[in-house]
PASEBA-1860 file (N, C-alpha, C; in nm, 3 decimals):
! residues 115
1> XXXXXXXX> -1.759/18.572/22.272/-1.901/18.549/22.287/-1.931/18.489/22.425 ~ -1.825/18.420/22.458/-1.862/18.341/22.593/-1.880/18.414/22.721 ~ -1.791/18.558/22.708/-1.761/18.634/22.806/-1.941/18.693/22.832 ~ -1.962/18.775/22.671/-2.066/18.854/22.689/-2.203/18.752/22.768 ~ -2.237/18.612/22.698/-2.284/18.548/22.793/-2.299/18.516/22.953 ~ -2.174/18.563/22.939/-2.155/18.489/23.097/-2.166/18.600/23.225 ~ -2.120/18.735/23.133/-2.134/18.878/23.151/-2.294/18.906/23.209 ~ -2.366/18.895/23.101/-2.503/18.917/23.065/-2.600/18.867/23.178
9> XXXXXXXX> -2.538/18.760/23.227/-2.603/18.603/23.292/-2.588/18.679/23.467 ~ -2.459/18.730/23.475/-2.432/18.797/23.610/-2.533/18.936/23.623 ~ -2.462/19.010/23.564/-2.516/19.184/23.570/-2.670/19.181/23.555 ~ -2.732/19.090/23.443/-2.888/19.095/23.459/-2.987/19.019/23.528 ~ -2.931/18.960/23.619/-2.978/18.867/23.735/-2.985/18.933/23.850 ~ -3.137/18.941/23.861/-3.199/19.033/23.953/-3.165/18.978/24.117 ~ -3.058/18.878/24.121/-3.098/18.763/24.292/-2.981/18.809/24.262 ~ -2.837/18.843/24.218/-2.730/18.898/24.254/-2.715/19.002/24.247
17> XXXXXXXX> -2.686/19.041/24.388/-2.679/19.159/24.459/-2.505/19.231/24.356 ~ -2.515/19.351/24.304/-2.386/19.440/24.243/-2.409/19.543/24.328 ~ -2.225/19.547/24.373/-2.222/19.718/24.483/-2.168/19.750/24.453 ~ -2.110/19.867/24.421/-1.998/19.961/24.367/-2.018/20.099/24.349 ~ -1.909/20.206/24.352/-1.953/20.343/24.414/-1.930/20.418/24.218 ~ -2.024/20.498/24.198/-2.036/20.553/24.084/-2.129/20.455/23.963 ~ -2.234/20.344/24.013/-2.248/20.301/23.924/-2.362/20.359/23.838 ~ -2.418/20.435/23.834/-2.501/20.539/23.728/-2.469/20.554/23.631
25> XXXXXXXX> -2.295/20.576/23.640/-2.249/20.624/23.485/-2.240/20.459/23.442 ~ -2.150/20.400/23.458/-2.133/20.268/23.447/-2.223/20.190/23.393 ~ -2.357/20.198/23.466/-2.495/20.101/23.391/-2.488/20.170/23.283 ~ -2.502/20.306/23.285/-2.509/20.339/23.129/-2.402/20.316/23.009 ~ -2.284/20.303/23.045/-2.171/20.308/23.003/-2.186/20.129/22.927 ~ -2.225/20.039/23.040/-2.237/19.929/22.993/-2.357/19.850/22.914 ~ -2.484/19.974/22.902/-2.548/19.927/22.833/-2.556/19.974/22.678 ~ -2.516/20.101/22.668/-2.487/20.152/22.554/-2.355/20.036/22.474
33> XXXXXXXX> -2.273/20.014/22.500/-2.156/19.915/22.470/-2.234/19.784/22.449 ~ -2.280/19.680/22.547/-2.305/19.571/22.538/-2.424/19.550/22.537 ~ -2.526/19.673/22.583/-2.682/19.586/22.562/-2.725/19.547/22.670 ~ -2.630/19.563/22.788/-2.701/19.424/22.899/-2.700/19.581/23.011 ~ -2.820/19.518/23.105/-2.923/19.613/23.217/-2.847/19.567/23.317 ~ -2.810/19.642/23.430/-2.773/19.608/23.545/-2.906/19.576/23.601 ~ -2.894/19.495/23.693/-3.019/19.495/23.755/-2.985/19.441/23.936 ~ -3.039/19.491/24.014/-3.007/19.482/24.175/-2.860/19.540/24.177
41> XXXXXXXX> -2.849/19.647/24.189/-2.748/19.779/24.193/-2.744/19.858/24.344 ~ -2.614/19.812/24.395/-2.639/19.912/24.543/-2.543/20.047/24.500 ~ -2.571/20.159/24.488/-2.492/20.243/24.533/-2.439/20.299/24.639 ~ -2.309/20.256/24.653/-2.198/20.272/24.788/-2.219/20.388/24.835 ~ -2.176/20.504/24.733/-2.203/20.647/24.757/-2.315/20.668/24.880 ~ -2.400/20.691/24.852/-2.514/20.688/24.863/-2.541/20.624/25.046 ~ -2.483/20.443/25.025/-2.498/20.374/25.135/-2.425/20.437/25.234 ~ -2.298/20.463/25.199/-2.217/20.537/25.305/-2.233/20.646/25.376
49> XXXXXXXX> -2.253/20.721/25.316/-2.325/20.876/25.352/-2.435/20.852/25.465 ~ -2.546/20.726/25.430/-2.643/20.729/25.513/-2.586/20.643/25.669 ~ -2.530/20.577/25.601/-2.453/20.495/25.723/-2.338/20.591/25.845 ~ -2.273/20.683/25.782/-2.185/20.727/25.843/-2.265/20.871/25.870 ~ -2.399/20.945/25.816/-2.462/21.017/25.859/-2.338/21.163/25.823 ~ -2.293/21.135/25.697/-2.266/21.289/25.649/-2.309/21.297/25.491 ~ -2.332/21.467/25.475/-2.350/21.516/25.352/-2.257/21.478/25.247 ~ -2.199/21.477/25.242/-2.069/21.525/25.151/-2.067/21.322/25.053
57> XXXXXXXX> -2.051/21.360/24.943/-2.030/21.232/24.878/-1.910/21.146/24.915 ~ -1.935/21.048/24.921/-1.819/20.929/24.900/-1.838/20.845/24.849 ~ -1.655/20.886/24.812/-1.644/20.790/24.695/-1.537/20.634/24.765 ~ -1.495/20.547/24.684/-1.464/20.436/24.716/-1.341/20.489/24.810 ~ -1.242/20.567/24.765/-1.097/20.602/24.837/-1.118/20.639/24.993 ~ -1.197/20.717/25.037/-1.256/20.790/25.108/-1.309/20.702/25.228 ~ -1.427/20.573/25.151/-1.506/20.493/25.240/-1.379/20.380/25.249 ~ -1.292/20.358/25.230/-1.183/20.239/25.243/-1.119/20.335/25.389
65> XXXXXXXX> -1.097/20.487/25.373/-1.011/20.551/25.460/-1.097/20.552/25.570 ~ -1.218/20.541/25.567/-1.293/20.550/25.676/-1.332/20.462/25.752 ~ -1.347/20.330/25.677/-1.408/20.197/25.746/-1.264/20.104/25.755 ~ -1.164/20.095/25.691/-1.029/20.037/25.756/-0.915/20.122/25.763 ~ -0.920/20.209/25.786/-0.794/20.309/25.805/-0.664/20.234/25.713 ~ -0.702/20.301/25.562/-0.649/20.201/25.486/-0.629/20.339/25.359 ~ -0.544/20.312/25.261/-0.542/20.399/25.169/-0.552/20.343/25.029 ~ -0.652/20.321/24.961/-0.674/20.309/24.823/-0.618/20.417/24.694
73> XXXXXXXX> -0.489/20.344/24.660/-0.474/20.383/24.591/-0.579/20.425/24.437 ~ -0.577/20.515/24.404/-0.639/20.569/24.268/-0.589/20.575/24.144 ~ -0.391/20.585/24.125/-0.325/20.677/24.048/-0.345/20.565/23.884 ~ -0.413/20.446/23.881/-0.434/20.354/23.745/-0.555/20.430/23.672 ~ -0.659/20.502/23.780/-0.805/20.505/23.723/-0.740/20.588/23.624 ~ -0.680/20.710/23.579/-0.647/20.832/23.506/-0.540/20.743/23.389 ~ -0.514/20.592/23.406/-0.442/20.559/23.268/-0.518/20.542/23.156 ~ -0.451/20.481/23.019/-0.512/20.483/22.923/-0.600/20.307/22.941
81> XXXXXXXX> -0.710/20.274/22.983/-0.797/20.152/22.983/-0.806/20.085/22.841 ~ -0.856/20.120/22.719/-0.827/20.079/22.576/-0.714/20.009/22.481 ~ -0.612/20.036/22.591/-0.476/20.001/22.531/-0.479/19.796/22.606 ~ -0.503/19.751/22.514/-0.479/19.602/22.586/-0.406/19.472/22.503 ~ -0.276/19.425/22.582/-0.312/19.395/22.705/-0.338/19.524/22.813 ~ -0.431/19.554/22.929/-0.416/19.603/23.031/-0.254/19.580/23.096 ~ -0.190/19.690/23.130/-0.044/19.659/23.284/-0.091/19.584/23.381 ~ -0.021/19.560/23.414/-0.044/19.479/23.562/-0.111/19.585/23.672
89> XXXXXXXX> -0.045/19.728/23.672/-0.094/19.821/23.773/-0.245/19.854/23.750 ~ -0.313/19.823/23.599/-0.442/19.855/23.594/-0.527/19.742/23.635 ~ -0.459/19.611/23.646/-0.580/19.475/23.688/-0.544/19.516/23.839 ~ -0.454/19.519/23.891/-0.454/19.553/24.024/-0.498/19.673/24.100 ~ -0.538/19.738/23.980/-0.637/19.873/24.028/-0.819/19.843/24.042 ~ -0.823/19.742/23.962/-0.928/19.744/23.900/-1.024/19.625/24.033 ~ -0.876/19.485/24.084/-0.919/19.422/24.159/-0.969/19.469/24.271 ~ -0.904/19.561/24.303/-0.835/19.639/24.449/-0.997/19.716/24.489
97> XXXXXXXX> -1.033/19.767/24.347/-1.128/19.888/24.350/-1.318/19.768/24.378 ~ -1.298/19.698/24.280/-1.451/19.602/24.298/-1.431/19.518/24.464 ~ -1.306/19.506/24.479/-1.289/19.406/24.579/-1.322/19.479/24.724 ~ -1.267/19.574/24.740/-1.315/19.709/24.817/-1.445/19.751/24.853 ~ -1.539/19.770/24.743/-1.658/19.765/24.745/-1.760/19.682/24.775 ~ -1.661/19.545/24.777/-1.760/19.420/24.856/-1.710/19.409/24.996 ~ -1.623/19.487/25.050/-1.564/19.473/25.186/-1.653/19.567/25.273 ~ -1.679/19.693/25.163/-1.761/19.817/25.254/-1.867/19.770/25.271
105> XXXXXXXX> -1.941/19.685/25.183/-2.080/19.659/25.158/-2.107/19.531/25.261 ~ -2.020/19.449/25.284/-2.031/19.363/25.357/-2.008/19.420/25.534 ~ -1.866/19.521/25.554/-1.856/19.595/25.665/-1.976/19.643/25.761 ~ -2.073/19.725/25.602/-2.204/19.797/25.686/-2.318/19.697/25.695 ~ -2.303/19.578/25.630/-2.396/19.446/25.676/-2.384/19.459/25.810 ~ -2.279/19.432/25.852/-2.259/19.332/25.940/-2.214/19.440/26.090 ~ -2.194/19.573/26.060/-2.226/19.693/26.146/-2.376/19.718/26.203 ~ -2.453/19.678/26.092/-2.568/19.712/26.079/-2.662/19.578/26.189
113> XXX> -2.602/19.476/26.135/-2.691/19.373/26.205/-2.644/19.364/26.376 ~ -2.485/19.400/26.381/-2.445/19.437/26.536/-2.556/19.549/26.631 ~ -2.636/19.620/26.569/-2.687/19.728/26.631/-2.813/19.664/26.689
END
């Protein structure tokens, strides 16, 4: 109970800023499950594309290869998530992947305010 609280308290608090690439499915994913609204949602996808001025979608692997010449691994997203405890290779997928998304998001801040 404490989690979903504390859950609830983050994701539906409109003054904290959430970035992360694919979150469309996700808000839905998490409101159908728990009930709770994302609310102040950046989509990376989206940011990147306009920032780097191409068509083509990107996704988190892609914008890590592009903004630190860096390679994000993927090969946890395709395990089984339900089975818990979680492996170690899936929290370290999972850190790797949100933690990423505050690096890009902060990257094109601070690209952005250089100009």
């Amino acid at each position: 109970m404490f989690f979903h609280a504390l859950a609830l308290g983050i994701l539906s608090d409109p003054t904290i800023k959430k970035v992360g690439f694919g979150l469309k499915e996700d808000k839905k994913i998490i409101f159908r499950k728990f009930g709770i609204r994302l609310e102040n949602t950046i989509e990376l996808s989206s940011k990147v594309m306009h920032f780097a001025q191409v068509t083509q979608r990107v996704g988190a692997r892609a914008a890590v290869a592009m903004f630190f010449n860096q390679r994000l691994s993927k090969g946890a997203q395709r395990s089984n998530w339900s089975v818990f405890p979680l492996k170690d290779h899936q929290k370290m997928y999972a850190a790797n992947d949100a933690h990423s998304a505050l690096l890009i998001e902060l990257e094109i801040e601070k690209q952005n305010s250089d100009k």
